[in-house]
PyMOL Python script that loads the backbone (N, CA, C, O; Angstrom):
from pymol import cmd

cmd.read_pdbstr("""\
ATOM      1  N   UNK A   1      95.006 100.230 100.554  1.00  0.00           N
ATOM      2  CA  UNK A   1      95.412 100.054  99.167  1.00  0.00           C
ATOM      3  C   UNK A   1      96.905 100.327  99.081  1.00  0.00           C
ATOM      4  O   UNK A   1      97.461 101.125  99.836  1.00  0.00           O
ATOM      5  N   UNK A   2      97.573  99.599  98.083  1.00  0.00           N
ATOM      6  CA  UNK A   2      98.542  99.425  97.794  1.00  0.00           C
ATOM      7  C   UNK A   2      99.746 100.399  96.920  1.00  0.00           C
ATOM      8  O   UNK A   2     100.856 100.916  97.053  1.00  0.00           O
ATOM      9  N   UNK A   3      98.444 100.186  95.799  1.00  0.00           N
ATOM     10  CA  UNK A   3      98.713 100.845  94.297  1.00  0.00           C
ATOM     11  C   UNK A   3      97.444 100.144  93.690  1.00  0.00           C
ATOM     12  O   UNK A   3      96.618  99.505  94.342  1.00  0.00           O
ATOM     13  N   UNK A   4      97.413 100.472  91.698  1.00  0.00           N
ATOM     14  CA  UNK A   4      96.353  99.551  91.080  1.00  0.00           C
ATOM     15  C   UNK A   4      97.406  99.821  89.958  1.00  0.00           C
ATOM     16  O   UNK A   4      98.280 100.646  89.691  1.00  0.00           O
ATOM     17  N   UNK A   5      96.895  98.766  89.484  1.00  0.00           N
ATOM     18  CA  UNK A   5      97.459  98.802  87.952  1.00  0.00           C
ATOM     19  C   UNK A   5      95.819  99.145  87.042  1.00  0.00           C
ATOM     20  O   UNK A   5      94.646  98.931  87.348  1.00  0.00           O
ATOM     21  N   UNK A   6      96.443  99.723  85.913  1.00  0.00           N
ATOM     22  CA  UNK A   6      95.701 100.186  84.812  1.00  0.00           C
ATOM     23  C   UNK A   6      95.389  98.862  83.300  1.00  0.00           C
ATOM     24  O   UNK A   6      95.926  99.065  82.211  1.00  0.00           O
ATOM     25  N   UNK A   7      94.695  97.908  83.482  1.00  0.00           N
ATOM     26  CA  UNK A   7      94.477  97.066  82.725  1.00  0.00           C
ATOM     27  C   UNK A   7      94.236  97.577  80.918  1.00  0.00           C
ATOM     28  O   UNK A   7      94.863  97.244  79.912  1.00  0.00           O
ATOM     29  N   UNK A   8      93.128  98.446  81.092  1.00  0.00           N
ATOM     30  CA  UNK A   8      92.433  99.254  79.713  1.00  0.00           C
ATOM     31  C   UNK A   8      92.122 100.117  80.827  1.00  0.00           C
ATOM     32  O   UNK A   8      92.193  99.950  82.044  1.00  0.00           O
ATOM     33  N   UNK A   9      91.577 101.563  79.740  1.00  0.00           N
ATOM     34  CA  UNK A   9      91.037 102.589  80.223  1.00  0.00           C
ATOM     35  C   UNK A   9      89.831 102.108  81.346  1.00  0.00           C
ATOM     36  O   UNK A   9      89.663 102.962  82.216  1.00  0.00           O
ATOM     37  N   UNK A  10      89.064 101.035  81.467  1.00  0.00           N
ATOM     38  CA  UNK A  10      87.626 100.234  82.217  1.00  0.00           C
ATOM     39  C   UNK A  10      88.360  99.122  82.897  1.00  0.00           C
ATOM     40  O   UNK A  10      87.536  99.037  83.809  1.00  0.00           O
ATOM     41  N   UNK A  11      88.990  98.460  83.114  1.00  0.00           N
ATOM     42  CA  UNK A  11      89.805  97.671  83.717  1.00  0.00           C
ATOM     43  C   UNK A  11      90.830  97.823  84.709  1.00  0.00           C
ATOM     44  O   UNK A  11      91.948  98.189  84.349  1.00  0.00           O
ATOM     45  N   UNK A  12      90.578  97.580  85.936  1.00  0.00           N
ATOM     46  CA  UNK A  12      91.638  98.422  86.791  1.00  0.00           C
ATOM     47  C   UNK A  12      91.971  96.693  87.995  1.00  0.00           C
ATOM     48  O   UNK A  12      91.151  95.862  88.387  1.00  0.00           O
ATOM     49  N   UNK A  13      93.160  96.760  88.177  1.00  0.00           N
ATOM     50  CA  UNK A  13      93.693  95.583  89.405  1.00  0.00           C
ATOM     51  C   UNK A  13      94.075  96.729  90.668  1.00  0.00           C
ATOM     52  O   UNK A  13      94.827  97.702  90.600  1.00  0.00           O
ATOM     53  N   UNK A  14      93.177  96.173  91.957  1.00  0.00           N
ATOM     54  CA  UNK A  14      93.365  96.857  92.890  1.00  0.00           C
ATOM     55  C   UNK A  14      94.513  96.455  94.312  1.00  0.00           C
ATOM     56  O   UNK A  14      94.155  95.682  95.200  1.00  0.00           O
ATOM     57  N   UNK A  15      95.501  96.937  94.307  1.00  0.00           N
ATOM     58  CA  UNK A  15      96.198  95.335  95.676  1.00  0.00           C
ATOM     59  C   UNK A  15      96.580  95.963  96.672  1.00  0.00           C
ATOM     60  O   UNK A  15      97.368  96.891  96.855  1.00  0.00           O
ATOM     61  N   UNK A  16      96.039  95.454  97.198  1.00  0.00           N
ATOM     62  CA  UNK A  16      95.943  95.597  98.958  1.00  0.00           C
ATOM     63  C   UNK A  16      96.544  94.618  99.598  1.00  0.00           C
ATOM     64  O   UNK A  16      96.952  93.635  98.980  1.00  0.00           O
ATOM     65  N   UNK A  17      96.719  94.776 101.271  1.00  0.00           N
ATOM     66  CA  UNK A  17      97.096  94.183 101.618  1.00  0.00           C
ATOM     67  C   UNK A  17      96.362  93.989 103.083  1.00  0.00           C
ATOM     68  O   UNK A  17      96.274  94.990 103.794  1.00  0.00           O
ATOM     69  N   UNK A  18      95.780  92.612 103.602  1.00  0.00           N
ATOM     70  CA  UNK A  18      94.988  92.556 104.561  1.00  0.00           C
ATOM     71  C   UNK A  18      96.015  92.163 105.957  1.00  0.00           C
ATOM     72  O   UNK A  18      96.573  91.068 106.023  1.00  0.00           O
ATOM     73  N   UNK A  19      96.133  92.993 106.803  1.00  0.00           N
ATOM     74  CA  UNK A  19      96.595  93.165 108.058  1.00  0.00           C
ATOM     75  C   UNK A  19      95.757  92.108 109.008  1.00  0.00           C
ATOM     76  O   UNK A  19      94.591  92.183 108.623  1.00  0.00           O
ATOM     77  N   UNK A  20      95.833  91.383 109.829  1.00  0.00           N
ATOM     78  CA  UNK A  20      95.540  91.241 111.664  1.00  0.00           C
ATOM     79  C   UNK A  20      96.353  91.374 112.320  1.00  0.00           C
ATOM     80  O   UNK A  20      97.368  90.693 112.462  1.00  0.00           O
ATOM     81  N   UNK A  21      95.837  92.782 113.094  1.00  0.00           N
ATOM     82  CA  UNK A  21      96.959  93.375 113.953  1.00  0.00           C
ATOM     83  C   UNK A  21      96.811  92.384 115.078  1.00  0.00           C
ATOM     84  O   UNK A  21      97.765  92.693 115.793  1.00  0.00           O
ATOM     85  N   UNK A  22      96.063  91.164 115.799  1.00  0.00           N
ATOM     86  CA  UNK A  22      96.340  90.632 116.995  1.00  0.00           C
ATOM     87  C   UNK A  22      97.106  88.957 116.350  1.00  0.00           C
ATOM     88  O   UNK A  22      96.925  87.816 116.773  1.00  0.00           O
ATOM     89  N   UNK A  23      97.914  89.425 115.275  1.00  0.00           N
ATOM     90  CA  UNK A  23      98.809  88.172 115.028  1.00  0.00           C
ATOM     91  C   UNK A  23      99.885  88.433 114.188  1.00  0.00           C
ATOM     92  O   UNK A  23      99.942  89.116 113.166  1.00  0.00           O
ATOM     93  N   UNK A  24     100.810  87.724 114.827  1.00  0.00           N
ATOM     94  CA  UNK A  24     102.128  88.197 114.218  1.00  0.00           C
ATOM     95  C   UNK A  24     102.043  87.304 112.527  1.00  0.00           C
ATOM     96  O   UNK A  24     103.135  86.737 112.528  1.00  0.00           O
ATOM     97  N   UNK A  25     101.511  87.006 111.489  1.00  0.00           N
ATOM     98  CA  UNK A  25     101.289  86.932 110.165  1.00  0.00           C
ATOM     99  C   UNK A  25     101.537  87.952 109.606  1.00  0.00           C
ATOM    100  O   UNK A  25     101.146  89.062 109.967  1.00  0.00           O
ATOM    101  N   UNK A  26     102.435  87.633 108.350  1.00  0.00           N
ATOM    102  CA  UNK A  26     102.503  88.948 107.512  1.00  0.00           C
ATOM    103  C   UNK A  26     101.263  89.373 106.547  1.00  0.00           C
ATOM    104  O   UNK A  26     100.607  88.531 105.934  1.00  0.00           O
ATOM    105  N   UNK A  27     101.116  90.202 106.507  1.00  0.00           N
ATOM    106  CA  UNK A  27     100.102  90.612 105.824  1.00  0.00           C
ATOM    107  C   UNK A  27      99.725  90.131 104.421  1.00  0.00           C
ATOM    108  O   UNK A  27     100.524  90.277 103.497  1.00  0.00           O
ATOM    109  N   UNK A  28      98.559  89.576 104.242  1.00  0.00           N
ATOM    110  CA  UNK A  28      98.008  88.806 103.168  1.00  0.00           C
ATOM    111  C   UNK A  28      97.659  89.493 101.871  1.00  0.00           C
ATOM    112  O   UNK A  28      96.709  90.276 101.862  1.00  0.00           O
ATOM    113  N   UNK A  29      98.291  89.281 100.872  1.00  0.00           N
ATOM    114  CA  UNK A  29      97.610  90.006  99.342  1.00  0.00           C
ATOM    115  C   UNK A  29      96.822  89.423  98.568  1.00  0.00           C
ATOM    116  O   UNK A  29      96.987  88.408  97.892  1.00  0.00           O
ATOM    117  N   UNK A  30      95.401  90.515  98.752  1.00  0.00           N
ATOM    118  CA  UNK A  30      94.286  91.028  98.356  1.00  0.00           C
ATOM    119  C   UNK A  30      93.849  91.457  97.144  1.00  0.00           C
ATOM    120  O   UNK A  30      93.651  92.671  97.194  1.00  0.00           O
ATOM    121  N   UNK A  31      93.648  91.065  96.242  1.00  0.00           N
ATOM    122  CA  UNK A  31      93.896  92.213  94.659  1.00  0.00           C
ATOM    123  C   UNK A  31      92.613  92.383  94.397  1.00  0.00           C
ATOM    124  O   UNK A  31      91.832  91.887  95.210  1.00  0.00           O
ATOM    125  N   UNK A  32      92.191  92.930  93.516  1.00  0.00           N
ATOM    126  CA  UNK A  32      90.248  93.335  93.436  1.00  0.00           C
ATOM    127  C   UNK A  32      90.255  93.526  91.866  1.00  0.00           C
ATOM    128  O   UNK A  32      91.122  94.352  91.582  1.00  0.00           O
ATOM    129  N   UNK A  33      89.558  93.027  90.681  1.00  0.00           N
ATOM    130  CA  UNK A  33      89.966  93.341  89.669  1.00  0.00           C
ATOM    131  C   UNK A  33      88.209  94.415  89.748  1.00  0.00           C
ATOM    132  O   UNK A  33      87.110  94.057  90.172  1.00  0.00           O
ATOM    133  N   UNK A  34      88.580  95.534  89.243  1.00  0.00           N
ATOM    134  CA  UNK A  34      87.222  96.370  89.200  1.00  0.00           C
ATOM    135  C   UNK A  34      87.247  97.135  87.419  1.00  0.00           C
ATOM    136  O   UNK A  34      88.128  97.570  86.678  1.00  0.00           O
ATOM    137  N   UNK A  35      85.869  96.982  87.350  1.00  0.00           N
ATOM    138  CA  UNK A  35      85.525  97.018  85.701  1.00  0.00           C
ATOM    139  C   UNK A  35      84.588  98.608  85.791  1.00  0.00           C
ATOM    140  O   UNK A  35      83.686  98.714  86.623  1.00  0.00           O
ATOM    141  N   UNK A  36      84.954  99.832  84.791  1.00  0.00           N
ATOM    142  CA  UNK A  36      84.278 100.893  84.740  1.00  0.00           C
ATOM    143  C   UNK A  36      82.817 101.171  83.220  1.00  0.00           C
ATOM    144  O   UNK A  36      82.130 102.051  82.702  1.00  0.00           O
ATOM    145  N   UNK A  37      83.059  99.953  83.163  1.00  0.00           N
ATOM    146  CA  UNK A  37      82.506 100.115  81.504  1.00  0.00           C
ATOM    147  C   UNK A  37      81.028 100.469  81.739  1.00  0.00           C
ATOM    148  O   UNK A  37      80.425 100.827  80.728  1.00  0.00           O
ATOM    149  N   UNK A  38      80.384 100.437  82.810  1.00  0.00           N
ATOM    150  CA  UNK A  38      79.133 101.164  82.695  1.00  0.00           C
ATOM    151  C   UNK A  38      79.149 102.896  83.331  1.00  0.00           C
ATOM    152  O   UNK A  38      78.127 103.581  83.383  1.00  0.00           O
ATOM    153  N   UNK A  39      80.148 103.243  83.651  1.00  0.00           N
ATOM    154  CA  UNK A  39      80.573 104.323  84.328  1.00  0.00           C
ATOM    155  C   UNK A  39      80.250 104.615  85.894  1.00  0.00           C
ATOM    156  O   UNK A  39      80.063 105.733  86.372  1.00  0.00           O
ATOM    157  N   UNK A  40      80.230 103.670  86.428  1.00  0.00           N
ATOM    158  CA  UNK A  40      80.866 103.278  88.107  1.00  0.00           C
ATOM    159  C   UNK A  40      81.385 102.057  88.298  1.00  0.00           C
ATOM    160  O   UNK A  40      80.845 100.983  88.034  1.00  0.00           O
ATOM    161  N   UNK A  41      82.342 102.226  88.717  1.00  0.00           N
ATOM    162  CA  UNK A  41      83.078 100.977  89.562  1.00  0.00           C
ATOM    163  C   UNK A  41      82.310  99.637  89.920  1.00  0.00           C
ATOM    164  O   UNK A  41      81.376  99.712  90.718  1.00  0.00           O
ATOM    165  N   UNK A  42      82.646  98.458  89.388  1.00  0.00           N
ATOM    166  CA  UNK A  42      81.798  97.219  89.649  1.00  0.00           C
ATOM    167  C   UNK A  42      82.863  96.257  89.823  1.00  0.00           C
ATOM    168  O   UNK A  42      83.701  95.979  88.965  1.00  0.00           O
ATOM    169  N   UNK A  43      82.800  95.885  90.702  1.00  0.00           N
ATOM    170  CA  UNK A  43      84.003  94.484  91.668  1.00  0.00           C
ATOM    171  C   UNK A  43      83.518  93.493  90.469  1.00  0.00           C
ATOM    172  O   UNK A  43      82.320  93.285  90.275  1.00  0.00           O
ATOM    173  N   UNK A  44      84.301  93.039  89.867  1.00  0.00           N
ATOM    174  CA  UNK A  44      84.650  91.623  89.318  1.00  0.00           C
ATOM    175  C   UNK A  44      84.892  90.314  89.805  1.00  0.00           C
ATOM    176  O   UNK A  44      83.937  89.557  89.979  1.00  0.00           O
ATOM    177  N   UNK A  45      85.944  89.987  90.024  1.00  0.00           N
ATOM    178  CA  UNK A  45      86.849  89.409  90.211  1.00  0.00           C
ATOM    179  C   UNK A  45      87.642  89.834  91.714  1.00  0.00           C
ATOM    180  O   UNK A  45      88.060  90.978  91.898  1.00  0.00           O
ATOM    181  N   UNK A  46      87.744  89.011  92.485  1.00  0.00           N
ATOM    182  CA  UNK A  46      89.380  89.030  93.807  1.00  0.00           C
ATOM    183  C   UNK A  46      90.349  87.918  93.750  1.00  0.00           C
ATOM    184  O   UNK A  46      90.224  86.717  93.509  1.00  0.00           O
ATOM    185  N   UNK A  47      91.117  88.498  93.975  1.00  0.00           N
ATOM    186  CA  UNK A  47      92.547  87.223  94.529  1.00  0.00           C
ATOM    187  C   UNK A  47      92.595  87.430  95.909  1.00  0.00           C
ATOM    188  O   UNK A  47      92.277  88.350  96.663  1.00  0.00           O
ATOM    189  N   UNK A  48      93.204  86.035  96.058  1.00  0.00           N
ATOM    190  CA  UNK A  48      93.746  86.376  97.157  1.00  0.00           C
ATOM    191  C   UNK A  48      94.887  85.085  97.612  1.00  0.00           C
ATOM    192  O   UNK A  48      94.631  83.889  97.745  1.00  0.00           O
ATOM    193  N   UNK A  49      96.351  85.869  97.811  1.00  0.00           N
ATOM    194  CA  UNK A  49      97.329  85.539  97.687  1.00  0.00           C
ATOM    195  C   UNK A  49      97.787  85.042  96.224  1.00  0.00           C
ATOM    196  O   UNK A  49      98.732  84.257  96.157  1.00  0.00           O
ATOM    197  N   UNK A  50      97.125  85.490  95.024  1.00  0.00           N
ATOM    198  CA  UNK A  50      97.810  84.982  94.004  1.00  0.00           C
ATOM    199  C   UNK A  50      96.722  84.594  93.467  1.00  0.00           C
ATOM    200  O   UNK A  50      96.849  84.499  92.246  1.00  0.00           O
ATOM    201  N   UNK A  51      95.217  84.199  94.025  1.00  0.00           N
ATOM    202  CA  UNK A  51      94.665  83.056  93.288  1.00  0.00           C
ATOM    203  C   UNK A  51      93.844  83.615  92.844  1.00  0.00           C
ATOM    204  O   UNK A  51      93.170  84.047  93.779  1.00  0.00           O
ATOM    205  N   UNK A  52      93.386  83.946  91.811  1.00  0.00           N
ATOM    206  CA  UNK A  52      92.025  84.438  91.293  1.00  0.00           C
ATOM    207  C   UNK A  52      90.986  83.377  91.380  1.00  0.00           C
ATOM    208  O   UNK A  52      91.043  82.234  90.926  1.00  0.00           O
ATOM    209  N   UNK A  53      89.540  84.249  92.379  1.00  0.00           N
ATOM    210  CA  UNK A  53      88.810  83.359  92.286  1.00  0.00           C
ATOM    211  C   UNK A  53      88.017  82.988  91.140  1.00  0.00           C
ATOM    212  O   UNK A  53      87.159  82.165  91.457  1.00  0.00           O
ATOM    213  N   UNK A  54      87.996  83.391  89.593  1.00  0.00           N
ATOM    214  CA  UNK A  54      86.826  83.125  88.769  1.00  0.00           C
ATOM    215  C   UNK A  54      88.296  82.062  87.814  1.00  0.00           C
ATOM    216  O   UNK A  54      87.941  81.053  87.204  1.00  0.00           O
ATOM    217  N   UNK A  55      89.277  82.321  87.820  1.00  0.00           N
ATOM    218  CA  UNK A  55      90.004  81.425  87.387  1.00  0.00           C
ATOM    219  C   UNK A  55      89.872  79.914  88.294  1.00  0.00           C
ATOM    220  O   UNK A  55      89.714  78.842  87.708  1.00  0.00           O
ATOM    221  N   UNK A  56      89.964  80.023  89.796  1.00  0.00           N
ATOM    222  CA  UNK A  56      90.087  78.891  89.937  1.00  0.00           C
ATOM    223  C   UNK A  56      88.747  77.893  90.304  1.00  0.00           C
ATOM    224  O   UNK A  56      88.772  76.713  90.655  1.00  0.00           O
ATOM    225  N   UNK A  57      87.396  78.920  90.066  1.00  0.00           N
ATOM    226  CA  UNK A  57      86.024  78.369  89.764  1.00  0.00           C
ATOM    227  C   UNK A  57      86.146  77.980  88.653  1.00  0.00           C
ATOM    228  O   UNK A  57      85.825  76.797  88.759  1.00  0.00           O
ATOM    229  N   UNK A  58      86.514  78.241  87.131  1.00  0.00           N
ATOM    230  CA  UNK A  58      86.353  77.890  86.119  1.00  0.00           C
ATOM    231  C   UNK A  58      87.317  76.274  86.558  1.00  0.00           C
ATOM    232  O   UNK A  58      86.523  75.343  86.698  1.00  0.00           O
ATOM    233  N   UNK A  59      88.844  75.845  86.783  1.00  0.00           N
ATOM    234  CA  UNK A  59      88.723  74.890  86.867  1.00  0.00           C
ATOM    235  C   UNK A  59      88.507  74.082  87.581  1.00  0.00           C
ATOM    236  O   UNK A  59      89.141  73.031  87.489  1.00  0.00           O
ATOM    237  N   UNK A  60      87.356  74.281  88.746  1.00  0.00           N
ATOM    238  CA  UNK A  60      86.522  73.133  89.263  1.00  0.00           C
ATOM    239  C   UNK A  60      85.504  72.850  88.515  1.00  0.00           C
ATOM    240  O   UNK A  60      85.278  71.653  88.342  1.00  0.00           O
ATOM    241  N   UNK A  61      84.692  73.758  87.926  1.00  0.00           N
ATOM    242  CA  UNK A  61      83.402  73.589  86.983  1.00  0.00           C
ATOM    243  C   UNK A  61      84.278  72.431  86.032  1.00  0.00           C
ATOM    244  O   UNK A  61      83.980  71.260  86.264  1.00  0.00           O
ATOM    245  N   UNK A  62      85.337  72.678  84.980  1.00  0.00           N
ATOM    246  CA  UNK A  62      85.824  71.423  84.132  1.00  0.00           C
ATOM    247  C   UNK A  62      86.357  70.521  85.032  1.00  0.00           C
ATOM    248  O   UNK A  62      85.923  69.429  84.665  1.00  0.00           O
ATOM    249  N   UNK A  63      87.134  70.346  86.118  1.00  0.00           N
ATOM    250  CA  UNK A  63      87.226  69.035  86.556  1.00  0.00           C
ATOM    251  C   UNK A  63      85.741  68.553  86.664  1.00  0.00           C
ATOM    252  O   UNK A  63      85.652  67.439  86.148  1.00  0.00           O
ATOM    253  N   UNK A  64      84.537  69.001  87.155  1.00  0.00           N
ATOM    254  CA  UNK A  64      83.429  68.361  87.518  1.00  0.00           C
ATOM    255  C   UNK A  64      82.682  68.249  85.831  1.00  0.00           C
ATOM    256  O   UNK A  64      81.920  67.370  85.427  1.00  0.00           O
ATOM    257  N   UNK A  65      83.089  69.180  85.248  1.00  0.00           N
ATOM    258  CA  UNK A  65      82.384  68.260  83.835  1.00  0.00           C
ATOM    259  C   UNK A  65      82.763  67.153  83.328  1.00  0.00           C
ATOM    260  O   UNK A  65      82.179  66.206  82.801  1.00  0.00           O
ATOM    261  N   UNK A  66      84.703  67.610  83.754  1.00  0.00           N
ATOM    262  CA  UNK A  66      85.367  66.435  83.035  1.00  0.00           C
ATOM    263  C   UNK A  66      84.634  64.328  83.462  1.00  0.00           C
ATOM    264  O   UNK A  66      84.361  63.332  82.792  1.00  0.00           O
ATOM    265  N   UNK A  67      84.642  64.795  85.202  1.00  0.00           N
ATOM    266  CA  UNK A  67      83.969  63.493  85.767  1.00  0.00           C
ATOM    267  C   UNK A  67      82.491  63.285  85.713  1.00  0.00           C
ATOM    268  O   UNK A  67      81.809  62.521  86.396  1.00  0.00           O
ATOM    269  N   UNK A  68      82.209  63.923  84.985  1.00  0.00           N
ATOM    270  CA  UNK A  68      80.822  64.005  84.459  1.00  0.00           C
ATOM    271  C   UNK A  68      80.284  63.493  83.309  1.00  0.00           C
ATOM    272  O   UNK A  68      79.102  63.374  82.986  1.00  0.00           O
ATOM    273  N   UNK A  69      81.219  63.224  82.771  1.00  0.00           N
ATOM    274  CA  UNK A  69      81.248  62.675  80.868  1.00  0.00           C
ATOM    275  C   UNK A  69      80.320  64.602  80.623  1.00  0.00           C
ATOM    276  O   UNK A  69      79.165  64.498  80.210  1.00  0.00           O
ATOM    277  N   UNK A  70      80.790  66.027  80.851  1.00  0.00           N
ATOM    278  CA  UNK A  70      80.619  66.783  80.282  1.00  0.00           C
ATOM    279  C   UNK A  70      79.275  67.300  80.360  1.00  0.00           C
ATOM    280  O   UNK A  70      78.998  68.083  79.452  1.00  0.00           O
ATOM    281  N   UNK A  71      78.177  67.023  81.378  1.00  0.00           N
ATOM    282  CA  UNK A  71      76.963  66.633  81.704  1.00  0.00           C
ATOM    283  C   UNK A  71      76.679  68.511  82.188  1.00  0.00           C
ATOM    284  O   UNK A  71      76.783  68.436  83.412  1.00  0.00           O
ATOM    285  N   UNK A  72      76.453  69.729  81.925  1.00  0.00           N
ATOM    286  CA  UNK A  72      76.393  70.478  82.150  1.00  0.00           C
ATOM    287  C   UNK A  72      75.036  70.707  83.063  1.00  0.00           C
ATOM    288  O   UNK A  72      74.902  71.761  83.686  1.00  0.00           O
ATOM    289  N   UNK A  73      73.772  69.392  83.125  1.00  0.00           N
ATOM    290  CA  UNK A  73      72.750  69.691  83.446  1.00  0.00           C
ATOM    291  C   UNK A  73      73.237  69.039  85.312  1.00  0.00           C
ATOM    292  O   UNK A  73      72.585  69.220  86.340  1.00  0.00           O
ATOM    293  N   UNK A  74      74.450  68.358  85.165  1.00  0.00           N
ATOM    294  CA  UNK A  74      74.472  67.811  86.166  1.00  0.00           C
ATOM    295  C   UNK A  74      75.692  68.502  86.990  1.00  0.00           C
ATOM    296  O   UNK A  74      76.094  67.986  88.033  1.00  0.00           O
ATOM    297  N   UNK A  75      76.391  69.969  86.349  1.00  0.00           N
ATOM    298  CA  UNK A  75      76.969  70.674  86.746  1.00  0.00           C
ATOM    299  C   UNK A  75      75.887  72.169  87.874  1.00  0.00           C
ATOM    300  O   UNK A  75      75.951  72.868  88.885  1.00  0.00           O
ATOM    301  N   UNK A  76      75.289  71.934  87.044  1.00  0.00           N
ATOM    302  CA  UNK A  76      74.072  72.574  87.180  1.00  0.00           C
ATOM    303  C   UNK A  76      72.413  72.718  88.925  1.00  0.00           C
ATOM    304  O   UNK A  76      71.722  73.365  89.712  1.00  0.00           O
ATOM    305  N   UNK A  77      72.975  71.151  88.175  1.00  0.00           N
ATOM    306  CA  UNK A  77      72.464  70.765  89.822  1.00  0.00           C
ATOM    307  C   UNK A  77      73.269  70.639  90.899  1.00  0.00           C
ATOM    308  O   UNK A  77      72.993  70.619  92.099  1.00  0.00           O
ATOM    309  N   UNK A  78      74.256  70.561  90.352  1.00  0.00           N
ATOM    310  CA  UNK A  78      75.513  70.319  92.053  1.00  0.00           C
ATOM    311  C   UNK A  78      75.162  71.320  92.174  1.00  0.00           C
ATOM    312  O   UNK A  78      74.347  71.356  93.096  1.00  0.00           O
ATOM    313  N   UNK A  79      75.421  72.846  91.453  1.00  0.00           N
ATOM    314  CA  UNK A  79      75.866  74.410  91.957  1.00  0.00           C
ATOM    315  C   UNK A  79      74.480  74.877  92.703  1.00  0.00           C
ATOM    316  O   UNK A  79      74.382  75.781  93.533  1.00  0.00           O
ATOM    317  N   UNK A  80      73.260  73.893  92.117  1.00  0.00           N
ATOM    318  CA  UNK A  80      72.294  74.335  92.951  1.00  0.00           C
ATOM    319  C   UNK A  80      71.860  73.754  94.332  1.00  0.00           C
ATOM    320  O   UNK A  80      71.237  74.367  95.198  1.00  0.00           O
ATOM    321  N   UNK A  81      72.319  72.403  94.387  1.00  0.00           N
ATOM    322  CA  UNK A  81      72.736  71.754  95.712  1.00  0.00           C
ATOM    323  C   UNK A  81      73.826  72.512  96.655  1.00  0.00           C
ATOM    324  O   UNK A  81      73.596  72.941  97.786  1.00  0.00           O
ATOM    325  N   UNK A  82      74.759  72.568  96.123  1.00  0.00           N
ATOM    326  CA  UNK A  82      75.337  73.937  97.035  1.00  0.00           C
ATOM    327  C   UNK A  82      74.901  75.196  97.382  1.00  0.00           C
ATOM    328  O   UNK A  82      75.121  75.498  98.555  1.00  0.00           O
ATOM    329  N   UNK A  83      74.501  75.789  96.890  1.00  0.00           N
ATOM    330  CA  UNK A  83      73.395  77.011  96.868  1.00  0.00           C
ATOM    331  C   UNK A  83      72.655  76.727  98.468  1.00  0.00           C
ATOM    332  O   UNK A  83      72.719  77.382  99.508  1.00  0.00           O
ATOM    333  N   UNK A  84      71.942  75.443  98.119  1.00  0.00           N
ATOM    334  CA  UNK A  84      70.875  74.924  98.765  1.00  0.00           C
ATOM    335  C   UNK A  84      71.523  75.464 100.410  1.00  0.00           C
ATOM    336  O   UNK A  84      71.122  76.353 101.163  1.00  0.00           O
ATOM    337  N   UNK A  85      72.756  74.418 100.540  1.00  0.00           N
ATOM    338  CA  UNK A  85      73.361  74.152 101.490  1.00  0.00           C
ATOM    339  C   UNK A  85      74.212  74.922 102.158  1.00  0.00           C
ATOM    340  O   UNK A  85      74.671  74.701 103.279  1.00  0.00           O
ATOM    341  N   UNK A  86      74.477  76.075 101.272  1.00  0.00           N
ATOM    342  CA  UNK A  86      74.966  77.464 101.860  1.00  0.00           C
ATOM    343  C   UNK A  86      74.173  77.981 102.775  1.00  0.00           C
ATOM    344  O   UNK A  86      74.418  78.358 103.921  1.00  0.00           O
ATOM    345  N   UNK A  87      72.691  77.953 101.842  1.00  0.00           N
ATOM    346  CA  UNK A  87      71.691  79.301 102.324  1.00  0.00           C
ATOM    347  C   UNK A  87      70.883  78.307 104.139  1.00  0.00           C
ATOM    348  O   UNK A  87      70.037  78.806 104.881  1.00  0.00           O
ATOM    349  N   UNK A  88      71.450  77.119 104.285  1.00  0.00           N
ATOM    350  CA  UNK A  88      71.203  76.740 105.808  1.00  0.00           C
ATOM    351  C   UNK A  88      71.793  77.156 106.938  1.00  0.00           C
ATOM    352  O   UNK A  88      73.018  77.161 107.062  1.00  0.00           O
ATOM    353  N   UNK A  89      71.070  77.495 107.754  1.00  0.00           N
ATOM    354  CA  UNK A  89      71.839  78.006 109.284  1.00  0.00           C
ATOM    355  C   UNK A  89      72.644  76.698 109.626  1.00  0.00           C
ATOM    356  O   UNK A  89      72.452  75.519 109.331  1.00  0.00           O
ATOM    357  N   UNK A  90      73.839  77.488 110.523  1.00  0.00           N
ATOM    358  CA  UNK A  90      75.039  76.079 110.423  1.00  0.00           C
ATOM    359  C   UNK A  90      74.609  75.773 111.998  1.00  0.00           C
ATOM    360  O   UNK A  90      74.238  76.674 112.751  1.00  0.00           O
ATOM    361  N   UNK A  91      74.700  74.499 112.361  1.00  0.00           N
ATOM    362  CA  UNK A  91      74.509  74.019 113.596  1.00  0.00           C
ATOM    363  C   UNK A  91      75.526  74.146 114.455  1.00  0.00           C
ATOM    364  O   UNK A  91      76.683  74.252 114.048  1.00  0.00           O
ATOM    365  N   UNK A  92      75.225  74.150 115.681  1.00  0.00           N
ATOM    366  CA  UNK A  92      76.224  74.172 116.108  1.00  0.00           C
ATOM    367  C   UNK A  92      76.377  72.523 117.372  1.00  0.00           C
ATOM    368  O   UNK A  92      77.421  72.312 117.988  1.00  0.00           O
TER     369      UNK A  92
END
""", "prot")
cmd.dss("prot")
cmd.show_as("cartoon", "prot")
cmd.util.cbc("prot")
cmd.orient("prot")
């Protein structure tokens, strides 16, 4: 860990920085957004290098509604077609 910033009293940004010591790369930033509002620590949200991932899920979900004519049932089934295709052992 880095430091965190203090969002609200329940809102905390965590940034780190991810090392591989067998490569000369500078070290990659990590951020963790963690939420206290039930009174323990619960991971939200990560970045990484800048990108928040629930920001940049939200705009694939609207590009895919957008080419969708807005079809949420057919947003719906992609995410579960992927699902599908995650949860398969990968061949080799």
């Amino acid at each position: 860990m880095i430091g965190s910033t203090e969002r609200t009293p329940t809102d905390f940004i965590v940034q780190t920085q991810l090392v591989d010591p067998s490569s000369n790369q500078p070290p990659a930033e990590v951020d963790f957004r963690v939420r206290t509002d039930t009174g323990k620590p619960v991971l939200v949200d990560v970045a990484y290098q800048g990108i928040w991932l629930s920001l940049e899920q939200r705009d694939q979900f609207v590009a895919f509604l957008g080419q969708n004519n807005g079809n949420v049932r057919s947003l719906v089934a992609h995410l579960s077609d992927l699902a599908v295709n995650l949860a398969k052992p990968a061949s080799n």
